[in-house]
N, C-alpha and C positions, 0 to 999 in steps of 0.2 A: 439587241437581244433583251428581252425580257424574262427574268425569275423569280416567279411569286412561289410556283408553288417550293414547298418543300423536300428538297432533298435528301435523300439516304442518307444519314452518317457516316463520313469515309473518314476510316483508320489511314495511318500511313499503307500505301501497298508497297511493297519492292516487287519489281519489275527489272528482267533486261534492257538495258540501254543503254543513254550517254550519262559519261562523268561519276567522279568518286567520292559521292557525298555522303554523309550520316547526319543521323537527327538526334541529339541527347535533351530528353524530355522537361520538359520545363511546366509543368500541369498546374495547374491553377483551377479553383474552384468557379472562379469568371475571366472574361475577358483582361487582359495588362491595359492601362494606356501610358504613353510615357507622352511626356511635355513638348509638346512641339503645336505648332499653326492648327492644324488638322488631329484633333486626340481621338477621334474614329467613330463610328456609328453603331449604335446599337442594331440598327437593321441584319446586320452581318451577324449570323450566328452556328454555332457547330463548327466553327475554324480549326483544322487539326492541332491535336496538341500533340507531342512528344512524350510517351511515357519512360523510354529508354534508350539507349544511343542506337540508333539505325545503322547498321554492319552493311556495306553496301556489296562490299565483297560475296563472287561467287563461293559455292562449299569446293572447289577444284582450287580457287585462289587462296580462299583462307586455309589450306593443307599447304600449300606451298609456302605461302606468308610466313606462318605460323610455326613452322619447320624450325624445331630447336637443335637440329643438327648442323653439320660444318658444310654449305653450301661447294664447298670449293675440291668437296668428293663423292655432291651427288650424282645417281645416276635416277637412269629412267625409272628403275626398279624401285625404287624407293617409294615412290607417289602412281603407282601403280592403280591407272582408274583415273589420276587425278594430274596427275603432271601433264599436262597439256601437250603431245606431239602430231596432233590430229591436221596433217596437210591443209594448206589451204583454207581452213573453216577459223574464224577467229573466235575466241572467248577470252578476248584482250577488255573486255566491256564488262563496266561494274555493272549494278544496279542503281537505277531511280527509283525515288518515292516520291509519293502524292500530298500536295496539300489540300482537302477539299474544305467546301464553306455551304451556307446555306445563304440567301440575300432575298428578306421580305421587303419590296418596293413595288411601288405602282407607276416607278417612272417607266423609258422607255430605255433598254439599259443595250449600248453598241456592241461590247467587246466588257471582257475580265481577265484581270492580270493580277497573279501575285508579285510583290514586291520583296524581293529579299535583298538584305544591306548586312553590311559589318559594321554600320554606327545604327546609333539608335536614335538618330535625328533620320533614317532614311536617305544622309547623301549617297551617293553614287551606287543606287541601287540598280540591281537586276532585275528583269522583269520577265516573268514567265508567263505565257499565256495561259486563258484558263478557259477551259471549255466544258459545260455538263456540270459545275459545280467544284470542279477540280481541276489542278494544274500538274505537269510532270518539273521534278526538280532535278537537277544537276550541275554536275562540276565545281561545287562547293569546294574553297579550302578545309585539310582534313583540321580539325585539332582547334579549332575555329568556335567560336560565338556569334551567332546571326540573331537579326531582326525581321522578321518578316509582317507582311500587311496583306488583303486584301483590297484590289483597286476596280470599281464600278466607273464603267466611261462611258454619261449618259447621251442619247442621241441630241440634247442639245446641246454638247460641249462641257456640262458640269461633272464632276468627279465626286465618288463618297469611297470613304474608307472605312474598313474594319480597322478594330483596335488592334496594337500592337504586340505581337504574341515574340518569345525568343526559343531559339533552339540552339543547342551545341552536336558541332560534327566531331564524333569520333576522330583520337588521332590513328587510324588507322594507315600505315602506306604500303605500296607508294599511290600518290594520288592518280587513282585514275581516273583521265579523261579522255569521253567520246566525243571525236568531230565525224559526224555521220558520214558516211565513205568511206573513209580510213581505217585501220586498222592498227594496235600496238601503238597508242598516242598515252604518253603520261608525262607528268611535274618530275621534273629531278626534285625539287623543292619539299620541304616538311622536317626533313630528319634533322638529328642533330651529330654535331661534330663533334672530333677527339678532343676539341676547345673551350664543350660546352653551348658553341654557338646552334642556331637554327636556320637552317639554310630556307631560305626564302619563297614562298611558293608563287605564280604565277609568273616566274622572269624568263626561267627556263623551261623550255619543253623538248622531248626527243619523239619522235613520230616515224612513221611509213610515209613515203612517198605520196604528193596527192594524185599522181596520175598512172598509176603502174597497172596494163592490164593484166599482167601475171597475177598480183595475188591480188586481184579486185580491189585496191587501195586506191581508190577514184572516188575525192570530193565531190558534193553534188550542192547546191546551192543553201540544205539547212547547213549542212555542216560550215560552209562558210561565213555563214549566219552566227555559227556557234565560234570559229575562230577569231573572228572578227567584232562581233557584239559582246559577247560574254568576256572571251579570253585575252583579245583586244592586241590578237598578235599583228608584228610592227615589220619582223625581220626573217626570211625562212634562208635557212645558209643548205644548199642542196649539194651535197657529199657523189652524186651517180658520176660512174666515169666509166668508161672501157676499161678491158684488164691492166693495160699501162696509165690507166687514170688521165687518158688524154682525149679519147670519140667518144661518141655514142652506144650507150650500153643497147640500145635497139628498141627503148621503152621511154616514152615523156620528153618531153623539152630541155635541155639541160641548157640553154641560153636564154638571152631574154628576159623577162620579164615572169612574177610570181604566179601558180594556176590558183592562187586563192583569189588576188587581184589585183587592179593595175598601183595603187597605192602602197602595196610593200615591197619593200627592200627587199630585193633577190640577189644572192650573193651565192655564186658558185664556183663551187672550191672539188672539180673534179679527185676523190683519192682512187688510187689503181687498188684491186684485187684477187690478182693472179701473179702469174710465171713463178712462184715458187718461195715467195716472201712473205714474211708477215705484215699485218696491214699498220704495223706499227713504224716498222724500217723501210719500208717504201715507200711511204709518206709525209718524211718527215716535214719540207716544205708543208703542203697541204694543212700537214696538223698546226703550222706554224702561222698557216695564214687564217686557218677555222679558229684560233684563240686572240687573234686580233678583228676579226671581226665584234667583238667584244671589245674593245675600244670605247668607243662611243656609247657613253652612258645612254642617249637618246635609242641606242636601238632595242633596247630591251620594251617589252617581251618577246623572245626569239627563237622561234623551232628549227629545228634543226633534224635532217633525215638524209637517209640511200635510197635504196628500193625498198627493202624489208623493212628498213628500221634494226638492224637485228645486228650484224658486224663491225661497215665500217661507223654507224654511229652508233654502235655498242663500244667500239674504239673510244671515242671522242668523249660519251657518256660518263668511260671509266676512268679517263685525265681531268675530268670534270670534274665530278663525284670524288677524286683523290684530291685534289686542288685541294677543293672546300675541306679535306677531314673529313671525310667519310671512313667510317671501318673497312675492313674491307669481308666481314660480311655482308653486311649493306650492298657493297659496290658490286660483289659476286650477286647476291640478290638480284640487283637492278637489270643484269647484263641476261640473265636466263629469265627474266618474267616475260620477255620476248615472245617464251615459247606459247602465249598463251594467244599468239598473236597468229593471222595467216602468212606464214612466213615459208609454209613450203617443205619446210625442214624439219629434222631439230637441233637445236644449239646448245653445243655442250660448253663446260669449261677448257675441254683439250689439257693439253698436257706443256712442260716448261719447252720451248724455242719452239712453240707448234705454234699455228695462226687462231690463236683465241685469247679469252681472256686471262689462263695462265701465263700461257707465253709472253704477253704484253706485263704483269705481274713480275716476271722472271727479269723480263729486259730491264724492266725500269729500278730490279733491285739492286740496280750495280752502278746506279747512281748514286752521288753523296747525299748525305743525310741521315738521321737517326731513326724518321720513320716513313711510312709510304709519302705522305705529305710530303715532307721537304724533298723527298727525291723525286716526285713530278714535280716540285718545284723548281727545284735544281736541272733537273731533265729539260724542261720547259725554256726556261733561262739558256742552257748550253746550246738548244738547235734553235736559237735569235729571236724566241718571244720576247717582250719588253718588262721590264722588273714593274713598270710603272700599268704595263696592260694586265697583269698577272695580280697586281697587288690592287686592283681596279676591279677587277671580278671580286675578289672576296671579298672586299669594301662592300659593293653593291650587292652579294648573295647573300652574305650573312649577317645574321642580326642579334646581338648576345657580345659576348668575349670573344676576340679576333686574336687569331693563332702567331707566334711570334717566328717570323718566317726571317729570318736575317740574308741577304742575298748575301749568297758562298762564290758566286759567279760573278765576274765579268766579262762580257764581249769589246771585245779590239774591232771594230766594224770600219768598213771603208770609208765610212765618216768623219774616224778617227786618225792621229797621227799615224800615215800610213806610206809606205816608198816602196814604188815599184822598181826594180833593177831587171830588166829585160822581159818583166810578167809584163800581161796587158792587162785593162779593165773592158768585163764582156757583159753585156746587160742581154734579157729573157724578159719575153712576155708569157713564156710560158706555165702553166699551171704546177707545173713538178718543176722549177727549177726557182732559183733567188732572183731577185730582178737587178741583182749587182754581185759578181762575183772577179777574182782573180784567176788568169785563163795564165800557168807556168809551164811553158815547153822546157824541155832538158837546160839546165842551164843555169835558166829563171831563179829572179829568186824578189823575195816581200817582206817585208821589214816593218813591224811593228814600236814605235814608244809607247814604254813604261813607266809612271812617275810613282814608286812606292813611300808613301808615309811612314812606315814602320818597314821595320824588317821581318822576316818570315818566311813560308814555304809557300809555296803553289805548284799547280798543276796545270797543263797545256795540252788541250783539249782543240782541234781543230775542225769546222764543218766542210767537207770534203766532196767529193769525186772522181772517177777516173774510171776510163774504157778500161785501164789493167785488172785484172783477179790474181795474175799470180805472183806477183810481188808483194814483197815484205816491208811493212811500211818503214821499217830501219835501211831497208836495202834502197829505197825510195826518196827521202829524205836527207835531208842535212839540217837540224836544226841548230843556232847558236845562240846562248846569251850573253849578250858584250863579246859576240868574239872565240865565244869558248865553245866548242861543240858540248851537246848534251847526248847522253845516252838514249836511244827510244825506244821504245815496247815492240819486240820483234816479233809480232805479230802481221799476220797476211792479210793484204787487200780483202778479201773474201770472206775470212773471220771478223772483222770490220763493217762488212755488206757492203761496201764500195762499187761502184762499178755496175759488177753483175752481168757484165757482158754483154749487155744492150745498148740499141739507139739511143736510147733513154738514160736519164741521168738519174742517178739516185743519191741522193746528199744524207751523208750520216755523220754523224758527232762521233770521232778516232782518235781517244787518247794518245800523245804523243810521247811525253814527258811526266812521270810522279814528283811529287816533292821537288822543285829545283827554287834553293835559297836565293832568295831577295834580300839585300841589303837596300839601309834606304837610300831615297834617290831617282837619278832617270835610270832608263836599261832601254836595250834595243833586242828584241826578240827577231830572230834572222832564219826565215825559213826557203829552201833549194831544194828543187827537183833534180833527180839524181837521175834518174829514168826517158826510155823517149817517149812515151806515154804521157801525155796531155795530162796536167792536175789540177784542178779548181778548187779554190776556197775561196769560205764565201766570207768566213769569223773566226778572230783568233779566240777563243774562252779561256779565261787564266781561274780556274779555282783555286781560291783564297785559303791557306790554311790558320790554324788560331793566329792570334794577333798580327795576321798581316792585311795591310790597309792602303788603298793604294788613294793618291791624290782624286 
């Protein structure tokens, strides 16, 4: 390609499209150059500049953004016009801006690309194609400082560059970004914690499906282009399951290998979304095995989706987003921008023990702790995430002052000093179930050591199962320490979410015992099935009260 003549002056445009980027102006009377190999060519001229920060946000999204009211009693009526419940049609996509240029040369010039970096040496820049004089931009970090260049790639293999101009992206959130096909794709990443910290952008993302032909959420090869080049995703954990979270929901692949491609990590962690539960207590497994994928520092950056994008990884989103110290305006935020997505629907907050994001609010309040943080922390910990994969995410998400998360929990895991008396050991490949648990017929009974350091109180929290609903977990039970019967919470299989009356197993965390004093020392914690009802567990959890500390 050759461009002698001169080009129009192009202003930034905004335009519909991919990614959530802004521009804050940086206007110079000429050209910047900054020090490096290459300081730019004067040939390049008319480079956009930045007079003000670029707002990439729709006027539907900035009402919603912007919303200084309590997210967690709105209704439709509120954003009337503007809250997004329009079936099927997405307006989950920001806007791009343009960077255009002029370029007087007599070579013979192949292809033009602008270069945009977060250093100002130009390492690990992106590179946008430019055609007509101009390039589209996107997917920018919000809150952010860029370098950008103009790049001439001449038909004999030599290169010229424009001098180096700088812009800043509004911090606007949450960041959105478009992978063309999809639908409801954004950064958990940007905000800032109850800590002070800033949660980190580009590690995580939550998305729609890439292959769903219901709401048209079907990747096509730029968009892969964009996940893959740009966003430089590594790991997609796919959440679709049948209503017991075990077949084929009737839409996309759920085994196998990635639809982005054959080089990412595909990890599929079926959760159920029916028969009459929330997607929080019938999934506990599932949620337990979606926060260890998270492990392995190498797998980040990693998307994570359903069908929609909209429930059960609006689930996932909200133990995410709570981990890190999130408000829980933010976190309400995050779970309804959904709607701005093709999801079919619309997605409310719902109401306390309903299947949404109050209800999952509701449940998780009656875990320990002082504030949402520690009690998905603490939550996290009791249904047999690892203190060490828990404290591994926030390591790597946050960047700033890191929140003092003291583990209140410990797990008694079959790992551990453990004696069966009449129980067996049952291992599961399957997706809703532990891949090691204790199977106690009537009778049965499992026996945990205790070595406490100090003395103190705690609490006896077990992760369970059982084909029973109507029994009472005091009528079920016999627990002992050293010997001694404890009192238990006479409370029902059912009010517990135990069971449920299916083929299916549903594993939930059942307080057993409050407050039962530790002296220090060993102990033997003695749990019996009392019932003819088959019981599994899978973890003893002992929460820790003030100064008690066990070896």
């Amino acid at each position: 390609m050759k461009l002698n003549k001169k080009l129009l002056v192009m202003s930034a445009l905004l335009c519909l499209g991919l990614g959530a980027c802004t521009g804050n102006g940086n206007k110079s009377s000429g050209e910047q150059s900054i020090a490096w190999s290459d300081p730019g060519s004067a040939s390049f001229t008319d480079v956009t500049d930045f007079d003000e920060p670029i707002d990439v946000r729709t006027e539907d999204q900035k009402a919603f953004i912007d919303y200084d009211g309590d997210y967690s009693t709105l209704q439709e009526s509120d954003f009337t016009g503007t809250y997004h419940t329009v079936a099927n049609q997405s307006q989950s996509e920001g806007k791009t801006f343009e960077i255009a240029f002029e370029h007087d040369t007599d070579k013979e010039v192949a292809s033009y690309e602008v270069e945009i970096s977060l250093k100002n040496n130009m390492e690990d820049a992106w590179s946008f194609p430019a055609k007509d004089g101009k390039a589209t931009i996107q997917n920018l970090f919000v809150g952010s400082t860029y370098y950008y260049r103009v790049k001439a790639n001449f038909e004999g293999g030599e290169t010229e560059y424009s001098f180096v101009k700088t812009l800043e992206t509004a911090n606007v959130l949450p960041r959105i970004v478009n992978i063309e096909g999809m639908t409801n794709c954004r950064d958990l990443g940007g905000k800032l914690t109850a800590s002070g910290a800033k949660i980190r952008q580009g590690l995580i993302y939550r998305t729609a499906s890439l292959d769903d032909s219901q709401s048209g959420s079907i990747i096509n090869d730029t968009g892969r282009n964009t996940a893959r080049k740009y966003l430089g995703l590594k790991t997609e954990i796919d959440l679709r399951g049948g209503p017991n979270g075990t077949g084929s929901e009737g839409s996309g692949s759920f085994t196998g290998s990635s639809k982005l491609d054959s080089e990412t990590v595909y990890d599929f962690i079926p959760f159920a979304y029916s028969n009459g539960k929330d997607n929080l207590f019938r999934n506990i497994i599932p949620v337990r095995r979606f926060f260890e994928c998270f492990a392995e520092p190498n797998c980040y950056p990693v998307f994570f989706h359903c069908r929609i994008g909209t429930d059960r990884t609006g689930l996932c989103a909200t133990l995410l987003n709570g981990l890190l110290g999130l408000d829980i305006q933010h976190i309400y935020q995050d779970y309804l921008f959904s709607n701005f997505g093709a999801i079919g629907k619309t997605s409310t907050v719902g109401q306390a023990n309903e299947d949404g994001i109050a209800g999952y609010i509701h449940e998780l309040s009656t875990f320990d702790g002082e504030t949402l943080q520690e009690r998905i922390y603490n939550f996290l910990l009791t249904i047999g995430v690892r203190q060490s994969t828990l404290d591994g995410i926030i390591d790597t998400m946050l960047e700033g002052p890191k929140p003092e998360l003291n583990a209140k929990k410990i797990n008694l895991t079959h790992a551990a000093d453990f004696t069966l008396n009449g129980a067996t050991i049952v291992t599961s490949d399957a997706f809703r179930s532990p891949e090691k648990a204790a199977s106690l017929s009537q009778g049965n009974k499992i026996s945990y050591k205790v070595n406490a350091k100090t003395a103190g109180k705690t609490s006896i929290t077990a992760m369970m199962t059982s084909k029973n609903v109507s029994s009472n977990l005091a009528a079920a039970l016999k627990v002992k320490l050293d010997g001694q019967e404890l009192s238990l919470y006479d409370t029902s299989f059912a009010t517990n979410q135990l069971g449920f009356g299916t083929n299916d197993e549903y594993w939930e965390p059942a307080k057993l015992v409050d407050d039962v004093n530790l002296s220090s020392g060993e102990h033997t914690i003695e749990v019996e099935n009392l019932i003819s009802s088959e019981i599994k567990i899978t973890d003893m959890v002992l929460t820790l009260g003030a100064g008690t500390e066990l070896q």
